[in-house]
Each structure stands twice: as C-alpha cells, then as structure tokens.
C-alpha positions, -999 to 999 in steps of 0.1 A, spaced: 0 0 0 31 26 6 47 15 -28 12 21 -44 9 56 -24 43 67 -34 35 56 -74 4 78 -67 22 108 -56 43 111 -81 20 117 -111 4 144 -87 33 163 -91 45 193 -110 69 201 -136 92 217 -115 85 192 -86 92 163 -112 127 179 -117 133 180 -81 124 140 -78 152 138 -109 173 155 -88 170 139 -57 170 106 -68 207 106 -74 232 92 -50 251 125 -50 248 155 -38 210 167 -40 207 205 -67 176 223 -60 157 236 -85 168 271 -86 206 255 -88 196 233 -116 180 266 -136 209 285 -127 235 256 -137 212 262 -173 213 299 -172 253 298 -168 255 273 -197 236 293 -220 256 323 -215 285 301 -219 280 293 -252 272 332 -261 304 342 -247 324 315 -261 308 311 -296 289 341 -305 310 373 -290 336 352 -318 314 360 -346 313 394 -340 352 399 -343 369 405 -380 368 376 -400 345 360 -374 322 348 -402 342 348 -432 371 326 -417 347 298 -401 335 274 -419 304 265 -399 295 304 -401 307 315 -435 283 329 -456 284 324 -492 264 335 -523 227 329 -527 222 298 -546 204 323 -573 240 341 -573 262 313 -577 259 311 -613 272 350 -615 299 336 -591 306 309 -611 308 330 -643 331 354 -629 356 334 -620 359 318 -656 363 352 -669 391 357 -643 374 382 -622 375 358 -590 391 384 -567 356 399 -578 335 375 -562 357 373 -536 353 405 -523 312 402 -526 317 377 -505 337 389 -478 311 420 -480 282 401 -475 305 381 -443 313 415 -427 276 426 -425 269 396 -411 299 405 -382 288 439 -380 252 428 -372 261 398 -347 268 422 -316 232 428 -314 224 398 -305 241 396 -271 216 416 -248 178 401 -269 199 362 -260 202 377 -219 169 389 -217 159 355 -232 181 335 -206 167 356 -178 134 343 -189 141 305 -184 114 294 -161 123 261 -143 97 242 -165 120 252 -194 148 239 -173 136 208 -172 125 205 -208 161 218 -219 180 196 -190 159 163 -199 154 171 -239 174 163 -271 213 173 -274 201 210 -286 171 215 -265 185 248 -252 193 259 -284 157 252 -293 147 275 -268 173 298 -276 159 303 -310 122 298 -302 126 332 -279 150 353 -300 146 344 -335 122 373 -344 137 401 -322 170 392 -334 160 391 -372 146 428 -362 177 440 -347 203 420 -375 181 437 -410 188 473 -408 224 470 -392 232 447 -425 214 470 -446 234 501 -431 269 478 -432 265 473 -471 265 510 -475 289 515 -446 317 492 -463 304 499 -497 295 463 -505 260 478 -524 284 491 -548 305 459 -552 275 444 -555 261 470 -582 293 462 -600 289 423 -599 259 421 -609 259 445 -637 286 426 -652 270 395 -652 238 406 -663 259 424 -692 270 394 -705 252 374 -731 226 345 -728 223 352 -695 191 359 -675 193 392 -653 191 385 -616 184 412 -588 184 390 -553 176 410 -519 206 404 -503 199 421 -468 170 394 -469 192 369 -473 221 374 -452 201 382 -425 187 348 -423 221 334 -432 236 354 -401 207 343 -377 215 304 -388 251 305 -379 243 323 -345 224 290 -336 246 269 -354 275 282 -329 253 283 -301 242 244 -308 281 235 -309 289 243 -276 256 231 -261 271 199 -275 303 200 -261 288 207 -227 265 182 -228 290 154 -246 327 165 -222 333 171 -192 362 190 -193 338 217 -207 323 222 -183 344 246 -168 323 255 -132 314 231 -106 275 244 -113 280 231 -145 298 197 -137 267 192 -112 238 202 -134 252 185 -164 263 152 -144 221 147 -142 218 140 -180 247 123 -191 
C-alpha cells in the first residue's frame, strides 16, 4: 500500500516538482531547483560568450567554416561565371562583404539572447535539461529568433552601405547581367544574409551546447559539472 501511495504521488506532481524527484533521486549531492535553472542559465551564457561574442570579431564569419556565408544559390551562377572570366578576386570581395555585415550585425544579438536567458522558467529547465542534445538551443531560437531578425536587417542594410558592398555588389551584378545568354538576376541580399547570419548564430550556439552536454572538461564550473552530471 506505501509502494502504491508513493506511485500515486508522483503523477500528482508538477513540472518543476518532477525535476526535483530527478534530482534527488541521485546518489550525490542533492541540486535544487533554482541550482539546476541556474547551472542552465550559466551554460547558455557560456555558449554566447564562447561562440557568439567570436562571430562578432573580423573575420569572425568569413574565416569559419560552420559560419561562413556564401552566395545565394540564385548568385552562384554570376559567381561561377566570374571566376571563368578571371574576375575571382571579384567574387571574392562580394563575399567577404556580404560576411562583414553579417559581423557587423552579430553584436546585437548579445543583450535580446540575456533577456531571453533571464526568462528561463524552471519548466523550461527541465524541458532543456531532460530534452534532445540541442534542446536549449531550441529554446534559444524559439525566444530570440524574431527580435534578433529585427535587430540583425537594418544593421546589414546600413553595413553594405557602410563598407560599400551595395556598390560591389552593383558592379557584380551589372557585369553579369551584361554578359550574353544570361538571365538578369536582382536577389535581396539584406534578406538573405540576414537569415544566413541568424542560422550561424544557432549553429554556434548548438556546438557548444554539444560539447557541454558530450565533455566534461567543458564544463568549466562546478554548477555546470553538477547540473550537467544529471543527463549524461
């Protein structure tokens, strides 16, 4: 009858309880649940710092190859024919343009990813704590992804004129669409690297949610050994 009352009690109990019975039922030391959404809080702004402050800095997109944006697939053609002509330092240089918008953008991400963090109730701690490999970067992007595409659009819109890439881009473009048997194109690249800067923010965020979650030795804080010890 005490095994049956116990069964009972626990499907009685709430989200936040249910991560405390997690918790508890481990033989070591006992986190409560404001240590677990702390331990959380500390490893989301761990990947920020470590990953995204990097994207920010010179060359932070166009020398990483998970980050590095690259032509729109409706521009690869011009890319393509460029470069046969033997105007590839060209292309090149529209798309290191369209890489340093993207850097020049990325610092406005940092405060809209806090406020987000400082938002994590402890039922999303348990959801990102218990969840798949990338559940906080699930939440990360489910909470940001609109604010941040407001924020990243008119500082890359401003950075193509700031670094004159609109003009680069006037150049390339003409050119190709000068050349014969060739169909005029006119992409909206704000549009485009906007969404292309917003994917490598999660993409960087989502690697070191991995390593936290997969090594220890990235875990860098005893919070984090603790918290992170309950899902391995």
């Amino acid at each position: 009858m005490k095994r049956l009352f116990l069964i009972i009690l626990v499907f009685q109990l709430s989200a936040c309880n249910e991560l405390q019975q997690v918790v508890n039922s481990l033989p070591s030391e006992s986190l409560t649940n404001a240590q677990i959404s702390g331990g959380l809080k500390e490893a989301l702004e761990k990947g920020i710092t470590n990953q995204v402050t990097l994207l920010a800095k010179q060359d932070g997109f166009y020398k990483n190859q998970l980050a590095k944006i690259y032509m729109p697939q409706e521009l690869q053609k011009v890319e393509n024919t460029l470069r046969k002509l033997g105007l590839g330092s060209l292309a090149d240089e529209g798309v290191k343009m369209l890489n340093r918008a993207a850097e020049d953008a990325v610092g406005e991400a940092i405060p809209i990813f806090t406020d987000a963090i400082k938002g994590l109730t402890l039922a999303d701690a348990k959801n990102i704590l218990l969840g798949n490999k990338n559940a906080a970067t699930n939440y990360l992007q489910q909470a940001t992804n609109t604010a941040l595409y407001t924020k990243f659009e008119p500082v890359i819109k401003n950075s193509f004129k700031k670094v004159g890439a609109d003009q680069i881009w006037k150049n390339l473009i003409t050119r190709y669409n000068n050349l014969p048997l060739t169909n005029d194109v006119n992409p909206d690249l704000t549009n485009y690297v906007t969404g292309e800067a917003l994917k490598s923010v999660y993409k960087m965020v989502e690697k070191e949610e991995l390593n936290i979650r997969t090594k220890v030795s990235s875990r860098t804080t005893d919070l984090l050994r603790k918290v992170f010890a309950l899902q391995d």
